[in-house]
Each structure stands twice: as structure tokens, then as C-alpha cells.
Residue, then its C-alpha position, 0 to 999 in steps of 0.5 A: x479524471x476518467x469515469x473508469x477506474x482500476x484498482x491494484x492491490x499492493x503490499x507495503x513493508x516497513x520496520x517504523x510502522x504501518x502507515x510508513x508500510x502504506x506510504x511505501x506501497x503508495x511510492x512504489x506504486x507512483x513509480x509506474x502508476x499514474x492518476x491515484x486518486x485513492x487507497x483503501x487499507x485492506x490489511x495489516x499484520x506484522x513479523x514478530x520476533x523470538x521475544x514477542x516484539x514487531x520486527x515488520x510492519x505489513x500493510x495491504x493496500x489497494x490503490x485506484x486510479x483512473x483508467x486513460x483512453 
């Protein structure tokens, strides 16, 4: 693990839930970022539609990972 570390913030969607809003942030991450060692939730909020019910979960999530040299 390197002793530097960056961190991106990432917005994660989904019509389950929050934590499936947060996996989806994480999965997309991986795609281009290598060495996540942590995530910090920094957010949550959600879509509502006309009857009051949520349509979108929304989950903020900011991602580490060691910086290579």
C-alpha cells in the first residue's frame, strides 16, 4: 500500500436502494481506479415521484486509493 493516498468523490444511482446506489459508484470506480482500499458515504438523497414514493436512490461516495509512483 502506498503512504499516499487520493481521493475522488463519485456519485452512485439506483432504483433498489442506497447501498446498491454506493455499490454502483464503487463498480464503476474500479473500472478505471486501481488500489481502493476505502470509501467514505458523504451522501444520500433520493427522486421522488408525484405520489411521494422514491423512484432514485442517489449515494455520494467518496473513494481512496493509494497513489502509485
Amino acid at each position: 500500500m502506498s503512504s499516499v493516498a487520493k481521493i475522488i468523490e463519485v456519485i452512485g444511482v439506483s432504483s433498489k436502494g442506497w447501498e446498491d446506489a454506493a455499490q454502483t459508484a464503487i463498480n464503476e470506480a474500479k473500472k478505471t481506479v486501481h488500489g481502493i482500499h476505502g470509501i467514505k458515504i458523504q451522501d444520500m438523497t433520493a427522486d421522488i415521484d408525484n405520489a411521494g414514493n422514491i423512484v432514485r436512490y442517489k449515494t455520494t461516495v467518496k473513494i481512496s486509493f493509494g497513489v502509485e509512483r
